[in-house]
Backbone bond lengths (Angstrom), bond angles and torsions (degrees), N, CA, C in turn:
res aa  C-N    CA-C-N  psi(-1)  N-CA   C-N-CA  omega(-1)  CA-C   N-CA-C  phi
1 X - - - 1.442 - - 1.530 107.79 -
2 X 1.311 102.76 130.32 1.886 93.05 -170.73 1.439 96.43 -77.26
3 X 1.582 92.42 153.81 1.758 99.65 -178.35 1.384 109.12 91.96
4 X 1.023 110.39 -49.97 2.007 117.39 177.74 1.796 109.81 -40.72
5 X 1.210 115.84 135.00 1.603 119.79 -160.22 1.819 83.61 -146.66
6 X 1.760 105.43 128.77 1.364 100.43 174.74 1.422 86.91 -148.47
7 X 1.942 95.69 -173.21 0.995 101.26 160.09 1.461 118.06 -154.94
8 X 1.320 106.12 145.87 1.419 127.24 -140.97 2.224 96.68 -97.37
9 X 1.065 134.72 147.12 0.926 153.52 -153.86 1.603 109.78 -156.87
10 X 1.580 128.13 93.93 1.214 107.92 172.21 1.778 105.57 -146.08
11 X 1.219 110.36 160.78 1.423 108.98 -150.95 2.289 97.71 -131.02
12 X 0.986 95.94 119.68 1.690 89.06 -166.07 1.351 115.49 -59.75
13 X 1.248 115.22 4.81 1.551 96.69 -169.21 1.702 96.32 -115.43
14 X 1.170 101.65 13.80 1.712 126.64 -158.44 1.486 98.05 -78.81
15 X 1.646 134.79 162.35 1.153 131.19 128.59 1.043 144.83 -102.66
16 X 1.304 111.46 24.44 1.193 131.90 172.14 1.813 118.58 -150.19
17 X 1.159 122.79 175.56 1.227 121.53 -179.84 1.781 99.23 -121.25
18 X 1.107 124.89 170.78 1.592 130.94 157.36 1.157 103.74 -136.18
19 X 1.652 108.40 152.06 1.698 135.67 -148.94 1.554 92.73 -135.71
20 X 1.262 146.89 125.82 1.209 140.19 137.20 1.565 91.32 -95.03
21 X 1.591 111.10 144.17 1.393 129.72 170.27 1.570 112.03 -139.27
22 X 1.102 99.21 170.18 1.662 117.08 158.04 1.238 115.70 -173.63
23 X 1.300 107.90 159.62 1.709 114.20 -170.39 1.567 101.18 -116.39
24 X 1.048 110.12 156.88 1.333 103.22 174.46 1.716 127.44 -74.24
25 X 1.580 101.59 119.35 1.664 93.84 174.92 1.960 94.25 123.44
26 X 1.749 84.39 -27.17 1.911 80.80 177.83 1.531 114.39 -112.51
27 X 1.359 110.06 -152.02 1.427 116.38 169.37 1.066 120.95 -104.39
28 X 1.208 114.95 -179.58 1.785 110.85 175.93 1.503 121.76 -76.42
29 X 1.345 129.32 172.69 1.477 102.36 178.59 2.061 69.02 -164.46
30 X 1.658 100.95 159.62 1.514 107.04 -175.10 1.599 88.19 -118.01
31 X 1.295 103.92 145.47 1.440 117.26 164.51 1.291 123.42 -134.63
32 X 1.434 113.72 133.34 1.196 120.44 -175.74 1.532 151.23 -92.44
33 X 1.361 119.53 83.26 1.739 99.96 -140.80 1.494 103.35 -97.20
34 X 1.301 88.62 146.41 1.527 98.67 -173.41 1.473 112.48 -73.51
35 X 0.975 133.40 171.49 1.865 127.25 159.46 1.708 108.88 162.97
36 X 1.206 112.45 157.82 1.809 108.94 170.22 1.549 102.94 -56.50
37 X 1.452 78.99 166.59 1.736 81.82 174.77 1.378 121.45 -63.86
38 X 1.542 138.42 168.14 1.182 130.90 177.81 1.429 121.18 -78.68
39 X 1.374 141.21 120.09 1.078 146.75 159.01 2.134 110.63 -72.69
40 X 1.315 108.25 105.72 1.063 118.59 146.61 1.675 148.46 -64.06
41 X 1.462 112.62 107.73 1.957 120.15 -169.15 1.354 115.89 -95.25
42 X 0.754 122.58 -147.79 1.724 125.86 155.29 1.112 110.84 -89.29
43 X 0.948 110.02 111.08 2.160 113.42 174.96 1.304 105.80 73.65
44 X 1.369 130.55 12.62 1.564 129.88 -168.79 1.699 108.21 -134.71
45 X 1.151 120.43 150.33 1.408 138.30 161.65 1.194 112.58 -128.19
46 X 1.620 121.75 100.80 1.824 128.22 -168.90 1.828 84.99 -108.77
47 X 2.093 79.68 122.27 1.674 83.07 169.59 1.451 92.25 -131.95
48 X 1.516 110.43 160.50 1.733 121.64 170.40 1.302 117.04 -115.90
49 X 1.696 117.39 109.56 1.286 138.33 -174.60 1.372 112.81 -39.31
50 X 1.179 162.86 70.99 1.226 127.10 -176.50 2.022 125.47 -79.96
51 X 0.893 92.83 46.47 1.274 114.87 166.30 1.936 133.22 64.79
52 X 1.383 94.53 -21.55 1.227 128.80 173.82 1.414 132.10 -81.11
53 X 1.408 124.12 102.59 1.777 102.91 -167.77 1.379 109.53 -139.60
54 X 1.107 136.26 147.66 1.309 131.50 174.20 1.417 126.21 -118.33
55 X 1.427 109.28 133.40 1.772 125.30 176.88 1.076 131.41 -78.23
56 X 1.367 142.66 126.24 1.179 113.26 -154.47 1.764 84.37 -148.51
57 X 1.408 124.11 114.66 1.660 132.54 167.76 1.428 103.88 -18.90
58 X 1.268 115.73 157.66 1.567 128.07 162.03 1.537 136.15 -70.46
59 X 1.229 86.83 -11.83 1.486 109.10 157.80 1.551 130.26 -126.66
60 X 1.347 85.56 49.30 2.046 105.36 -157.00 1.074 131.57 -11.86
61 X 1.293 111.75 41.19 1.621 108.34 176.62 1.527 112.11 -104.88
62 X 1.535 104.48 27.75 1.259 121.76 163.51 1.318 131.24 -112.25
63 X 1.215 163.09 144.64 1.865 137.98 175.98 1.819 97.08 -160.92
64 X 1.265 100.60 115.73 1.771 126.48 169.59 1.158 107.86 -80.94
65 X 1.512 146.41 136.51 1.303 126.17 145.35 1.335 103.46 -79.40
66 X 1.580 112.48 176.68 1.873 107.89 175.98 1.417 89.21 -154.93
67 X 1.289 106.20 138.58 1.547 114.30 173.41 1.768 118.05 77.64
68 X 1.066 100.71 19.00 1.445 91.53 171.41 1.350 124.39 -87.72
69 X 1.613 122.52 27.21 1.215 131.63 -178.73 1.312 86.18 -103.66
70 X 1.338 123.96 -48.56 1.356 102.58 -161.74 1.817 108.83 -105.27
71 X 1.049 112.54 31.36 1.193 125.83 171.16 1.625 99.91 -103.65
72 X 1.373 123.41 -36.66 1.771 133.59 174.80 1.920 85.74 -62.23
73 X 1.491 117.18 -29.60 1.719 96.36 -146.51 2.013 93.26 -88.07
74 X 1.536 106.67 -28.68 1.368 128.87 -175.32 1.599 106.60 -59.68
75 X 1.233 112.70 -46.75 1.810 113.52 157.30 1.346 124.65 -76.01
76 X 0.955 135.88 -15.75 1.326 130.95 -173.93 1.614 103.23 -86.97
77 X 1.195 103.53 -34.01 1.777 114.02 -172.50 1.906 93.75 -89.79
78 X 1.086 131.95 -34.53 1.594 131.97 173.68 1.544 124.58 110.36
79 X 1.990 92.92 14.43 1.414 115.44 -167.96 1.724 93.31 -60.36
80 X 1.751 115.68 -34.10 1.327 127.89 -161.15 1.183 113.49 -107.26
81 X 1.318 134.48 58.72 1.279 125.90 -172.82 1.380 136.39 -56.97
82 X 1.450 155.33 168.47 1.151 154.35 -122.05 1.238 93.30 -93.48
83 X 1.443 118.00 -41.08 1.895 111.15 -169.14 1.591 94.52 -78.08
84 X 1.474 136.78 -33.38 1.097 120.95 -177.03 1.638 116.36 -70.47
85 X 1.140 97.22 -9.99 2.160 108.51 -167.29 1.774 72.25 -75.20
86 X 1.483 113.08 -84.82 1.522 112.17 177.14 1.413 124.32 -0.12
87 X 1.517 112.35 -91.63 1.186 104.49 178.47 1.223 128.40 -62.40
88 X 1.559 118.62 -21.01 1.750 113.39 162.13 1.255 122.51 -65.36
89 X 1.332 119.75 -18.62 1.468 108.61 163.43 1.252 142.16 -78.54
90 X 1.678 97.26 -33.89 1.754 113.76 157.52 1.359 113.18 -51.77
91 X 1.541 117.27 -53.47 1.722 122.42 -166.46 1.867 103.86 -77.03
92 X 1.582 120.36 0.00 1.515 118.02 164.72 1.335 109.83 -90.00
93 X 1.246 112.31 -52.34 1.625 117.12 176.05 1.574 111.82 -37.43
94 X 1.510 104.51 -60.12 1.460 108.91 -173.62 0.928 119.11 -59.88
95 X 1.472 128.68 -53.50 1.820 131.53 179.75 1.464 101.83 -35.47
96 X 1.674 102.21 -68.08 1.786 114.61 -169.95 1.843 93.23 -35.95
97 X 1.257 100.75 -77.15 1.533 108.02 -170.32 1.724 110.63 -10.93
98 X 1.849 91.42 -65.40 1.476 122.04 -166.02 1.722 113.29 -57.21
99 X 1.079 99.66 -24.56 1.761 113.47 177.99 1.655 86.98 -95.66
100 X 1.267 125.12 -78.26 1.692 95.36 -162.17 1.218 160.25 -53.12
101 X 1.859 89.43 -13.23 1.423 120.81 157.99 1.650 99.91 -91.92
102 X 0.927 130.56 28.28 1.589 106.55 178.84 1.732 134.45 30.04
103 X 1.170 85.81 30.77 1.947 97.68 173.97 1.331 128.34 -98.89
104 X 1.017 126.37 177.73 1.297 127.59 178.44 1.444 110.14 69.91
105 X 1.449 127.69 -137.62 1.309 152.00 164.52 2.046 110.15 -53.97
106 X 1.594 104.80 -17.54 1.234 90.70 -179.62 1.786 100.18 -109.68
107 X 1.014 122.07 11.89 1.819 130.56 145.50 0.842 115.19 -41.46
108 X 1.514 123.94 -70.71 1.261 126.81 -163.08 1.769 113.92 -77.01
109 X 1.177 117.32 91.74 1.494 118.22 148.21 1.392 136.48 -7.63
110 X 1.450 92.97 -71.19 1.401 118.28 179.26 1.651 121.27 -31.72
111 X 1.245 121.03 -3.03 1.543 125.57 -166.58 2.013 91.11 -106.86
112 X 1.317 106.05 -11.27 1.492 90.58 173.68 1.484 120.38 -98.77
113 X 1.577 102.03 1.04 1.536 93.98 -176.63 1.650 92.74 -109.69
114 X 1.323 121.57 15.69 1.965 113.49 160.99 1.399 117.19 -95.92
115 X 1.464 103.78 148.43 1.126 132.60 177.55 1.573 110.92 -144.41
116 X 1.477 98.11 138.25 2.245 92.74 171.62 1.469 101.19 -67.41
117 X 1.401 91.73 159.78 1.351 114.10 -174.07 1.840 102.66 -91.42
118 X 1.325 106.14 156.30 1.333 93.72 164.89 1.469 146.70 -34.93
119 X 1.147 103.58 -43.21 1.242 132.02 -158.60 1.594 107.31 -80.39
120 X 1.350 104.07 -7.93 1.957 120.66 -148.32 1.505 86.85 -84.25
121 X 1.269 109.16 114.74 1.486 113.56 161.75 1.713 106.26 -98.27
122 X 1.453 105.34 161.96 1.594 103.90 164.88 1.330 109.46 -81.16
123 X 1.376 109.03 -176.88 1.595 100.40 -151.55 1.932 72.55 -109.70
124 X 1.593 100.70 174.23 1.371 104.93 -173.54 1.468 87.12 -127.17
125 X 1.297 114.80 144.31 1.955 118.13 155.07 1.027 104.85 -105.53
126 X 2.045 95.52 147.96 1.640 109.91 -175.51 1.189 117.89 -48.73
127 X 1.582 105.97 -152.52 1.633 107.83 -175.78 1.444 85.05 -92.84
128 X 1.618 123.03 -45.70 1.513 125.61 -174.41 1.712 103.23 -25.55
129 X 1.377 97.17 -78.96 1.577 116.81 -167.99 1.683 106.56 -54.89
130 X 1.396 129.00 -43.77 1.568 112.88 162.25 1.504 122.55 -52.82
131 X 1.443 111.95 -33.87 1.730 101.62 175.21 1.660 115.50 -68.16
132 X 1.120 107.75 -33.98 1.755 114.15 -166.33 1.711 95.11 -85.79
133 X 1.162 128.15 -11.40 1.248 130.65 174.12 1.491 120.77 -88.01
134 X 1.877 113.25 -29.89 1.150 136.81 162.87 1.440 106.36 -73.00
135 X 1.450 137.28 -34.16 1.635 138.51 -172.85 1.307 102.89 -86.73
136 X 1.286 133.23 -42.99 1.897 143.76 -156.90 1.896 72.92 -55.33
């Protein structure tokens, strides 16, 4: 959503990442993206989408799935294989869980009252870290 400013939270051994966002004019809303855990390179973080993610209101007593058509199309073709069906089903259960009790990562509040500051540039990688990012 243009304008939308979040912030992203993800942990490598994780299967999923969490997103608090907001756009301007609305509220916050957390999103949940699914993917293998993150593998760390030199100057790189390689993650694999698995296609499936869930939305969940800012006061989560709401939850969308999104993409589960093409998460049905990602197994059928073998993009999603059986250990990934596995752990995507454990890492859906839990979020839901994790949002309805309000624990974990969805405790903390505090991710709806941030925003970058003016001043917030993105960060740039060297030339080092663009070549090994161009070779991976």
């Amino acid at each position: 959503m243009r304008g939308a400013h979040g912030m992203a939270r993800r942990r490598p051994v994780r299967a999923c990442s969490l997103i608090c966002s907001r756009a301007p004019g609305t509220g916050a809303w957390w999103y949940v993206n699914f993917q293998r855990p993150c593998v760390r390179g030199p100057g790189t973080v390689d993650t694999f989408d698995l296609l499936v993610d869930l939305v969940l209101s800012d006061d989560l007593t709401s939850a969308t799935w999104k993409d589960e058509d093409e998460y049905a199309d990602g197994r059928r073709s073998g993009l999603i294989d059986a250990a990934d069906h596995v752990r995507l089903t454990a890492a859906r259960e839990r979020a839901l869980a994790l949002a309805q009790a309000r624990r974990g990562a969805f405790a903390d509040t505090r991710w709806h009252d941030w925003s970058p500051t003016s001043d917030c540039a993105l960060p740039a990688l060297s030339a080092t870290d663009m070549k090994a990012a161009r070779s991976a």
